[in-house]
C-alpha atoms as one frame of an Amber mdcrd trajectory, in Angstrom:
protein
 162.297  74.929 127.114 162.941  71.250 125.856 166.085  72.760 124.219 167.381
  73.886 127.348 166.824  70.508 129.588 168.472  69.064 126.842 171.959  68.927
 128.362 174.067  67.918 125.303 171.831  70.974 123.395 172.773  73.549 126.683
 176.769  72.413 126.595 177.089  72.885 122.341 175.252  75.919 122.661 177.685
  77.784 125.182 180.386  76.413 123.174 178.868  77.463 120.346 178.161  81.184
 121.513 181.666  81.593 122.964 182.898  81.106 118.923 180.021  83.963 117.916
 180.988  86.194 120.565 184.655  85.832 119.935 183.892  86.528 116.068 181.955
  89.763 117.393 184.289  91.194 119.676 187.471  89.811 117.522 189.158  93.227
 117.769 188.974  92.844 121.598 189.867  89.236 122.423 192.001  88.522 119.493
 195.831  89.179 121.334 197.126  90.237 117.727 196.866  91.205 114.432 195.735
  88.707 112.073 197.824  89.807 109.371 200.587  91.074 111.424 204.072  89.374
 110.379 206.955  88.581 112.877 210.234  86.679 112.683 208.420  83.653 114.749
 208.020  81.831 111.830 206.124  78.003 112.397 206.167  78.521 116.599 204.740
  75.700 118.552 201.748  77.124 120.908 203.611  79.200 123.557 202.667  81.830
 126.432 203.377  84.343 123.581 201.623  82.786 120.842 199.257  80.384 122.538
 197.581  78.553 118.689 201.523  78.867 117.450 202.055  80.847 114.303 202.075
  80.252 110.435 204.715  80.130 108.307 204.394  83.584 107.997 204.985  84.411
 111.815 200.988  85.151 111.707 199.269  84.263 115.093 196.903  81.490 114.450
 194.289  81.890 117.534 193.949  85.440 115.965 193.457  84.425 112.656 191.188
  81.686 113.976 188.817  84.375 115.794 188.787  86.318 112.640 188.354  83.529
 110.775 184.502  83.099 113.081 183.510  86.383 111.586 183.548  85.232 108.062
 182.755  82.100 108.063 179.510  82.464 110.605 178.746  85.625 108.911 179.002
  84.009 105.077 177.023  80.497 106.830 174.297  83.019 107.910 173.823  84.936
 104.696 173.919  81.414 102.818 171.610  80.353 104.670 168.990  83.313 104.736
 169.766  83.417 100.450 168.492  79.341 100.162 165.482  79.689 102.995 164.007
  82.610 101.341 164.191  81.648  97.662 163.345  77.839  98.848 160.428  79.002
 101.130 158.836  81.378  98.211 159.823  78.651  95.564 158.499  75.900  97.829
 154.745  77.877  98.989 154.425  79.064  95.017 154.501  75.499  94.075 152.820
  73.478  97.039 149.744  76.408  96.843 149.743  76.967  93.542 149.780  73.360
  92.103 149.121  72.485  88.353 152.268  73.417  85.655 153.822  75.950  87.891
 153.802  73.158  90.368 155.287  70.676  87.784 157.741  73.416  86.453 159.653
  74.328  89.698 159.779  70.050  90.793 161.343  69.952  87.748 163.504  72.363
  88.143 164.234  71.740  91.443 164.911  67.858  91.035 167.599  68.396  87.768
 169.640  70.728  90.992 169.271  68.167  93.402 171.308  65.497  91.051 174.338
  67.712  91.586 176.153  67.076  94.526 176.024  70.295  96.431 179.668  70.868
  96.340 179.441  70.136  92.787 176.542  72.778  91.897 178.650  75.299  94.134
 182.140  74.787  91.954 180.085  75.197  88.166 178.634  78.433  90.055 181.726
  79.652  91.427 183.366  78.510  87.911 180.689  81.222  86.281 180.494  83.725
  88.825 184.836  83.926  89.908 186.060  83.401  93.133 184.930  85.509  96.098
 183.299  85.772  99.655 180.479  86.981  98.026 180.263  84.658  95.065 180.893
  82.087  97.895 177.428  83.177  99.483 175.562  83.156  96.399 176.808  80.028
  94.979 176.173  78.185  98.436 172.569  79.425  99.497 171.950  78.540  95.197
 172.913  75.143  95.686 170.663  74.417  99.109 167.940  75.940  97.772 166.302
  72.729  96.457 166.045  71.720 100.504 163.794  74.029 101.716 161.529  74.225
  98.609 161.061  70.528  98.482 160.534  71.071 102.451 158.123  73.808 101.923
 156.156  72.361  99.225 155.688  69.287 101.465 154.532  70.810 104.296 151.827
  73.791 102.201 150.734  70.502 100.257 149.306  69.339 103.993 148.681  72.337
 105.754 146.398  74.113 102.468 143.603  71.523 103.144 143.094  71.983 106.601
 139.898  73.814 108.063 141.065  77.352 108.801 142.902  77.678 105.035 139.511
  76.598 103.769 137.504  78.674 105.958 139.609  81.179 104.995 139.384  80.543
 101.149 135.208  80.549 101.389 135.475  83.848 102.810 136.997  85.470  99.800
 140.634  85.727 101.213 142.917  86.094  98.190 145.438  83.958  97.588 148.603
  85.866  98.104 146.657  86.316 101.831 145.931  82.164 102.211 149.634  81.672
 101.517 151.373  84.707 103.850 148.782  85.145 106.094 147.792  81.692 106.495
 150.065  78.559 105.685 153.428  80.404 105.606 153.402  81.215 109.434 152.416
  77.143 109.575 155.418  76.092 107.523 158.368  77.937 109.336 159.015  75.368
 111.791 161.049  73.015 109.614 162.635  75.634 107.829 163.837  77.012 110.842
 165.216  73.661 111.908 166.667  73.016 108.469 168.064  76.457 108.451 169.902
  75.849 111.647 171.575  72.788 110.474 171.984  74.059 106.599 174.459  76.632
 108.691 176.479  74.019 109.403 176.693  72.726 106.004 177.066  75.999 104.734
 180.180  76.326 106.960 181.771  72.854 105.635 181.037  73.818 101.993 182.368
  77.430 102.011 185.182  76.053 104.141 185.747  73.597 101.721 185.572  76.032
  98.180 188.076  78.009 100.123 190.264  75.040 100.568 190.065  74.380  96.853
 191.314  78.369  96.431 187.502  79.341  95.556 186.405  81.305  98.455 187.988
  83.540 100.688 191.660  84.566  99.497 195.112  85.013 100.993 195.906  86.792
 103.955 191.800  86.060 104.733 191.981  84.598 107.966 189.054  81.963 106.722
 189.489  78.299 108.076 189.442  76.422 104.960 192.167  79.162 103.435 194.127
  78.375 106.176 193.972  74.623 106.108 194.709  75.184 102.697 197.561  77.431
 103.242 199.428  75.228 105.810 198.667  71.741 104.377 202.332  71.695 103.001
 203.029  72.424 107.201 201.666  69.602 108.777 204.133  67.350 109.308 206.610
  70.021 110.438 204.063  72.462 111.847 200.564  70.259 113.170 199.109  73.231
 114.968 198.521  75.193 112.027 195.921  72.536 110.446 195.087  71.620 113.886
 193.201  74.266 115.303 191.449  75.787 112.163 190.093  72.347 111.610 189.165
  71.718 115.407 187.341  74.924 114.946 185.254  74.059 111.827 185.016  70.812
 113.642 183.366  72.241 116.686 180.982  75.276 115.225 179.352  71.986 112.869
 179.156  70.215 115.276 177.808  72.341 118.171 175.060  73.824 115.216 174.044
  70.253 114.297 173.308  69.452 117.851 171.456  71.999 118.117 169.598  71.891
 114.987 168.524  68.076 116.349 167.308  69.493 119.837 165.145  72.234 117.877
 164.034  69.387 115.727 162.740  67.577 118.573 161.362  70.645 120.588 158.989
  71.904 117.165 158.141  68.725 115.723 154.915  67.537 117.570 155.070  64.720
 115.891 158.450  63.637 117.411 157.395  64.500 120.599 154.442  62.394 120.820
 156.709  59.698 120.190 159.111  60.302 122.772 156.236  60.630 125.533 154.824
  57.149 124.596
């Protein structure tokens, strides 16, 4: 409810499910072929072409819409690959305490003094280049987030009453930690999943930039920014619009990421009330 009073939050979020529904229905509301060719090579935005085209005659709104379904779709999948191994990593630790505790901190904190780019090109440099290496090698390298997250929040939420309560009773421990302090953690990863999409986005987009990611004809944003950066001073609309639309999908997600912040942290909100 708070998300929706929150104006800013309501505007992003339209913008932000025209993109998704675009991606979905590409086939429908794209006017071309993405990887159709035509002798309009480097056309300024017309009635015909209304993004321009490439230097391959390519439409770019088409490729653009296209482009939604794989970088969302490779943003999600990040995403869900780093909040599941970070949440299991994060309640095995926080729960578990002692070496394996100790262990996974470890472990964790030698990942986190890699920049996340960084971690993402040595995995990509092992794995090859791919959309699906892409995945793997992002949701890898934000992993540390949500364990250090999750570790935080089981280290609280294990000593309260109910977990306890539950504990005297002779609840095993795989059912205090799924039945009773992982349903109590989810709020933050949720939050920090929402906004890791929008990092996930900027980091694919930028390994395919660097020629790591998606591959041409892909219709992926950072491919294409990469594709037409010898373009720009002849051709602006070809950088233009792939980059406004990277620009806008991070930006609506991170706005909304901050009004679910401030909705499910009851913390936050007793702050704003006094």
């Amino acid at each position: 409810m708070r998300v929706i009073q929150n104006r800013m939050a309501l505007f992003w979020s339209i913008a932000l499910t025209i993109l998704v529904l675009a991606a979905i229905f590409a086939p429908l509301v794209a006017p071309h072929d993405p990887l159709e060719q035509s002798a309009a090579l480097l056309e300024a935005p017309s009635r015909t072409y209304l993004f321009g085209t490439d230097e391959l005659g390519r439409d770019v709104l088409s490729r653009i819409i296209y482009g939604g379904r794989i970088s969302l779709t490779v943003g999600l999948i990040a995403v869900a690959i780093a909040a599941s191994f970070g949440t299991l990593l994060g309640l095995m630790a926080g729960f578990m305490g002692g070496f394996l505790d100790s262990t996974l901190m470890r472990i964790i904190d030698i990942m986190l003094a890699f920049p996340g780019i960084i971690l993402a090109i040595l995995i990509m440099g092992t794995l090859g280049s791919s959309i699906v290496n892409v995945m793997i090698a992002v949701g890898i390298g934000a992993i540390p987030w949500y364990a250090r997250t999750v570790r935080g929040s089981t280290l609280v939420i294990k000593q309260y009453d109910f977990v306890l309560a539950a504990r005297a009773g002779g609840a095993s421990t795989s059912r205090l930690m799924l039945r009773h302090v992982l349903p109590n953690v989810l709020a933050p990863v949720i939050v920090l999943g929402t906004v890791g999409i929008a990092g996930a986005i900027l980091a694919i987009s930028s390994l395919s930039f660097l020629g790591l990611g998606a591959q041409p004809p892909s219709p992926e944003w950072g491919s294409m920014l990469s594709q037409s950066r010898i373009y720009i001073t002849r051709a602006w609309w070809i950088t233009t619009f792939p980059g406004l639309a990277i620009m806008v999908s991070v930006l609506a997600i991170n706005i909304i990421g901050d009004a679910l912040r401030d909705a499910l942290d009851p913390r936050l909100r007793g702050a704003i009330k006094e």
